[in-house]
C-alpha positions in Angstrom: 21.9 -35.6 7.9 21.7 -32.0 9.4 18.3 -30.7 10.9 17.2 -27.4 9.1 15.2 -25.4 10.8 12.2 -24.6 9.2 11.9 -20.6 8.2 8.6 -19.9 7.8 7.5 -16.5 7.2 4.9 -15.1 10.1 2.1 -13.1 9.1 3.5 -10.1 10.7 6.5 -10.4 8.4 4.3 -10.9 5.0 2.1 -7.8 6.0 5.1 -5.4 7.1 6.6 -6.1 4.1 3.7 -5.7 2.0 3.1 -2.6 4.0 6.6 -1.2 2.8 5.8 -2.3 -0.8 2.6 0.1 -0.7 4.9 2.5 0.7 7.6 2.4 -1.8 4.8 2.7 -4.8 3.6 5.6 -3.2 6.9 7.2 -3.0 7.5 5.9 -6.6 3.9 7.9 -7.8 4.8 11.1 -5.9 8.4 11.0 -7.5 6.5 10.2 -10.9 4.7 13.4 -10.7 7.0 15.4 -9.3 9.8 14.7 -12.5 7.6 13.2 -15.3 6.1 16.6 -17.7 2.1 16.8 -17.9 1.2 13.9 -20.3 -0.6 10.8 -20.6 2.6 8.8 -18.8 2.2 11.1 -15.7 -1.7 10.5 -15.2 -1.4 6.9 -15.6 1.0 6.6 -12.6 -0.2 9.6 -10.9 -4.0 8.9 -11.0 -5.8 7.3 -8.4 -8.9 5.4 -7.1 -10.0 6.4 -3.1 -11.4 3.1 -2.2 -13.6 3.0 1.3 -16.7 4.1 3.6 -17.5 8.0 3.7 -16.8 8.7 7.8 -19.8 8.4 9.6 -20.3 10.6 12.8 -22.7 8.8 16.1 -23.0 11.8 18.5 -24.3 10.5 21.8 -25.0 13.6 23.3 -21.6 12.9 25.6 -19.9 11.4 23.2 -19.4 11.9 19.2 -17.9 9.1 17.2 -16.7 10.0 13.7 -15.8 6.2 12.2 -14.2 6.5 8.3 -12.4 3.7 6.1 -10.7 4.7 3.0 -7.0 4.5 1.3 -6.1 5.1 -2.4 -5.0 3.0 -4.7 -2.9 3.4 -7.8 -0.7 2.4 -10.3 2.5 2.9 -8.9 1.4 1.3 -5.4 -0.4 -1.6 -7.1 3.9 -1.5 -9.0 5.3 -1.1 -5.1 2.7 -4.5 -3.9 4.3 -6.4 -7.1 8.2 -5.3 -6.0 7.3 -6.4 -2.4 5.7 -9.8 -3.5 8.8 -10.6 -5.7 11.0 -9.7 -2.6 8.9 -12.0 -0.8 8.5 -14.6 -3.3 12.4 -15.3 -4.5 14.3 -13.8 -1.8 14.5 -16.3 1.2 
């Protein structure tokens, strides 16, 4: 009976991964739009949703703070989080 070692995925791994998966949607979206005509198909992956805080500025006379949250989300990223999932999910 062999030992197997056991190859659990850190966090590190499940976020970079996920990180690249936003990435490739993104790059999937831009090429969307840059190749698909004006239509109903292009504004369905192209379209998207800013999701975050409006950047709020603290000046302290010395010192000014500007502190701001936001990222987009669309289609084809929400596509590029499902392709990294899978990758994570049935590729071990």
């Amino acid at each position: 009976m062999k030992f197997q070692p056991s190859r659990k995925r850190t966090v590190k791994f499940i976020f970079l991964i996920l990180f690249f998966g936003i990435l490739l949607g993104t790059l999937l979206g831009l090429l969307v739009g840059f190749v698909v005509p004006e239509g109903v198909v292009r504004d369905f992956f192209v379209k998207s949703l800013t999701v975050g805080w409006e950047p709020v500025t603290v000046n302290l006379s010395l010192l000014t703070l500007t502190i701001g949250f936001s990222f987009k989300v669309s289609v084809s990223s929400l596509l590029g989080i499902a392709i990294a999932w899978y990758y994570l999910r049935y590729f071990r």
